[in-house]
N, C-alpha and C positions, 0 to 999 in steps of 0.2 A: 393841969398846967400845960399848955400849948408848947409841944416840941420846939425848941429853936434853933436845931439843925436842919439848916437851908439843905432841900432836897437836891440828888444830882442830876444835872439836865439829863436826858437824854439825847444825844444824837443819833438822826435817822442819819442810814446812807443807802447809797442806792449801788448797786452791784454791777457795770456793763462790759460783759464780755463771752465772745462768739462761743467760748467752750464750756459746755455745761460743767465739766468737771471742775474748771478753773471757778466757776462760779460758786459752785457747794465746795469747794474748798475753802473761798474766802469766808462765806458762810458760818461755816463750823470754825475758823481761826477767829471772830468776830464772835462768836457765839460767847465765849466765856469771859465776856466785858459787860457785865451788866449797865452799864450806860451807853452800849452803843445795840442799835437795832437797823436792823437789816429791812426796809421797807419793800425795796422792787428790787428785782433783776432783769437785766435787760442783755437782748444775744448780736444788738448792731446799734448804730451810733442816733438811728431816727427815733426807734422805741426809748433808749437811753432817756432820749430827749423827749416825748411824748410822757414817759412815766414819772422824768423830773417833773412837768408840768403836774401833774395830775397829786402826785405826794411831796412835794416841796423840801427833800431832804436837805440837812445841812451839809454834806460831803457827798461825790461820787468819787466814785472807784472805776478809771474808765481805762480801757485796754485802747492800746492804740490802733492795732488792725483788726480791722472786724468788715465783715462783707457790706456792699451795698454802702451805709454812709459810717466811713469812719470815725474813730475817737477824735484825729483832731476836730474834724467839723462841726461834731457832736458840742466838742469843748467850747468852740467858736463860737457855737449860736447858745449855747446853755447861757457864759458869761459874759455875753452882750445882754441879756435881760435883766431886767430891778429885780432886783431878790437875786442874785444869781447863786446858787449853790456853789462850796469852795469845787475844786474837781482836782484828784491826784491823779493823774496818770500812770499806769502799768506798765511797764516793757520787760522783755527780756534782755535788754540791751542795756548796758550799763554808760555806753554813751553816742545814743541814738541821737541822731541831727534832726529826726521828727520832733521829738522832745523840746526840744526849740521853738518849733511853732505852739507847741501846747503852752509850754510858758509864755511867747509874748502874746497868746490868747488872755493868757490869765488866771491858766493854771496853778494851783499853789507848790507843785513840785511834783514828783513822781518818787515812784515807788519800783524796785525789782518784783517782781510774781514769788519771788525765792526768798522774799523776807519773812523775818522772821516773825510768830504771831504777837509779840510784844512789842515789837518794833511798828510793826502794821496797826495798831491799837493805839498807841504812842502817837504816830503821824497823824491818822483820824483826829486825834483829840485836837494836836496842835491845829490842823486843817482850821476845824472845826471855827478857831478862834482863830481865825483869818492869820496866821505865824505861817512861814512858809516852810515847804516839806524837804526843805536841801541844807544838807552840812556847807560852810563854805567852802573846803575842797571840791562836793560835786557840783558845784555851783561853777567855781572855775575849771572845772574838768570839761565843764560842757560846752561852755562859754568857747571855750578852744579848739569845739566842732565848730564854730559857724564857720562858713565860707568866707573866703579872702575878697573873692569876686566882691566888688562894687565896694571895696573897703571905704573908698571917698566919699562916695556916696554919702551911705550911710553914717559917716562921722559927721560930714557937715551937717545932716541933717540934725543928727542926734545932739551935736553941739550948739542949734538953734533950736530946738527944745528948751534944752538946760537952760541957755540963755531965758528964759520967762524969768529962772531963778534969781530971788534975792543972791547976795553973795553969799550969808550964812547958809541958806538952804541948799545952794551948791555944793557949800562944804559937805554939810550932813551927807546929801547924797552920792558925792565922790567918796565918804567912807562906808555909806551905804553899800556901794558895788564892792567893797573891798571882805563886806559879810558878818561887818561888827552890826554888833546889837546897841542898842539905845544906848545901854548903859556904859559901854565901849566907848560910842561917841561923846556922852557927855563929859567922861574921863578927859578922853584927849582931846579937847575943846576950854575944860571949867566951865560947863555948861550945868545948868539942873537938870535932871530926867523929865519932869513936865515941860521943860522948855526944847527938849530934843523930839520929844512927840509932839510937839503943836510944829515944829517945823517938818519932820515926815509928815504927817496928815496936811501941811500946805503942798507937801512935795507932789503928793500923790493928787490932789485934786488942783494944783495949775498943772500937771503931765497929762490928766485923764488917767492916769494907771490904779490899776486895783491894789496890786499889793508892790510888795521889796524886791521880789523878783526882777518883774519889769522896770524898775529902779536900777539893778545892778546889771541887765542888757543895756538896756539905754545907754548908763556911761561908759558900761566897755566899748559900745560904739564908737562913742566920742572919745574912746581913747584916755579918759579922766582917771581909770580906774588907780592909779596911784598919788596918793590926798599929799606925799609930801614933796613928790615933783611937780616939774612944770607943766601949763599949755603944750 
């Protein structure tokens, strides 16, 4: 009789950062997950990117400063490609303004170097399945680094974007930025679950954006990020 317990994926990831030790550390923390493998390691942001090409992992694990061509650029051009692998980001910094650009690359969140290994296994996984890698507190922790410079700017713009949006899918998304999950929204809506994910996946492909993340920059731009106030 034919086993009918669905095997468990594996996901590859790929390991990029300038310090060997930082690397076999993650390594050996990685190691006692038997669904996740460890395909390349990479010690700067070009090989990063070469070695994605070459093993197509589901996740990297990218450090942000690295000699020669950095994590973010690294992140920039990996998730501009079809197939793009998810990418967390490393820092020491618990709320670096780098981090910023890594997200509105398209980053799925970041990680401290100092997490813990179940926590770092945890994230992977969620990566994996395109969820993104931020509690809502550090979501709005960071949000609070961006720069004030060009604040108009960036609203107008941001708020002709949205404007693409139906007016339910604006909703969605203004409670989007706020860090609820599906099931959040459809609560405070009387919405179905299936009908709160058919409007995020409209969300995200009239924006261009990949994931929730860049959902919840965008409306903080525009200033949206509270669903029960006004314009």
């Amino acid at each position: 009789m034919a086993d009918v317990t669905d095997p468990v994926p594996t996901i590859d990831v790929l390991v990029a950062d300038d310090d060997p030790v930082v690397r076999f550390g993650l390594k050996m923390m990685l190691r006692g997950a038997s669904d996740l493998r460890v395909v390349a390691e990479a010690s700067d942001g070009a090989e990063a990117v070469e070695l994605a090409r070459l093993h197509s992992p589901a996740v990297v694990l990218m450090d942000i400063r690295m000699p020669g061509t950095d994590g973010l650029t690294a992140t920039e051009t990996l998730r501009s490609r079809p197939s793009a692998p998810q990418v967390i980001v490393l820092t020491t910094f618990d709320a670096d303004a780098h981090v910023l650009r890594a997200l509105r690359a398209g980053a799925a969140g970041f990680l401290l170097k100092d997490t813990p290994p179940d926590e770092l296994v945890v994230a992977i996984r969620h990566a994996a399945k395109g969820r993104p890698v931020l509690s809502p507190e550090v979501t709005r922790r960071l949000i609070a680094r961006v720069a004030e410079s060009e604040r108009d700017t960036r609203r107008g713009a941001a708020r002709q974007r949205l404007d693409l949006l139906a007016d339910r899918e604006r909703a969605v998304a203004v409670e989007i930025g706020t860090g609820r999950s599906n099931s959040e929204i459809a609560a405070r809506h009387h919405l179905g679950l299936t009908t709160v994910k058919t409007h995020v996946s409209a969300i995200l492909t009239k924006l261009d954006l990949n994931n929730r993340v860049q959902v919840a920059l965008l409306v903080h731009d525009a200033e949206l990020d509270h669903p029960d106030g006004q314009d």
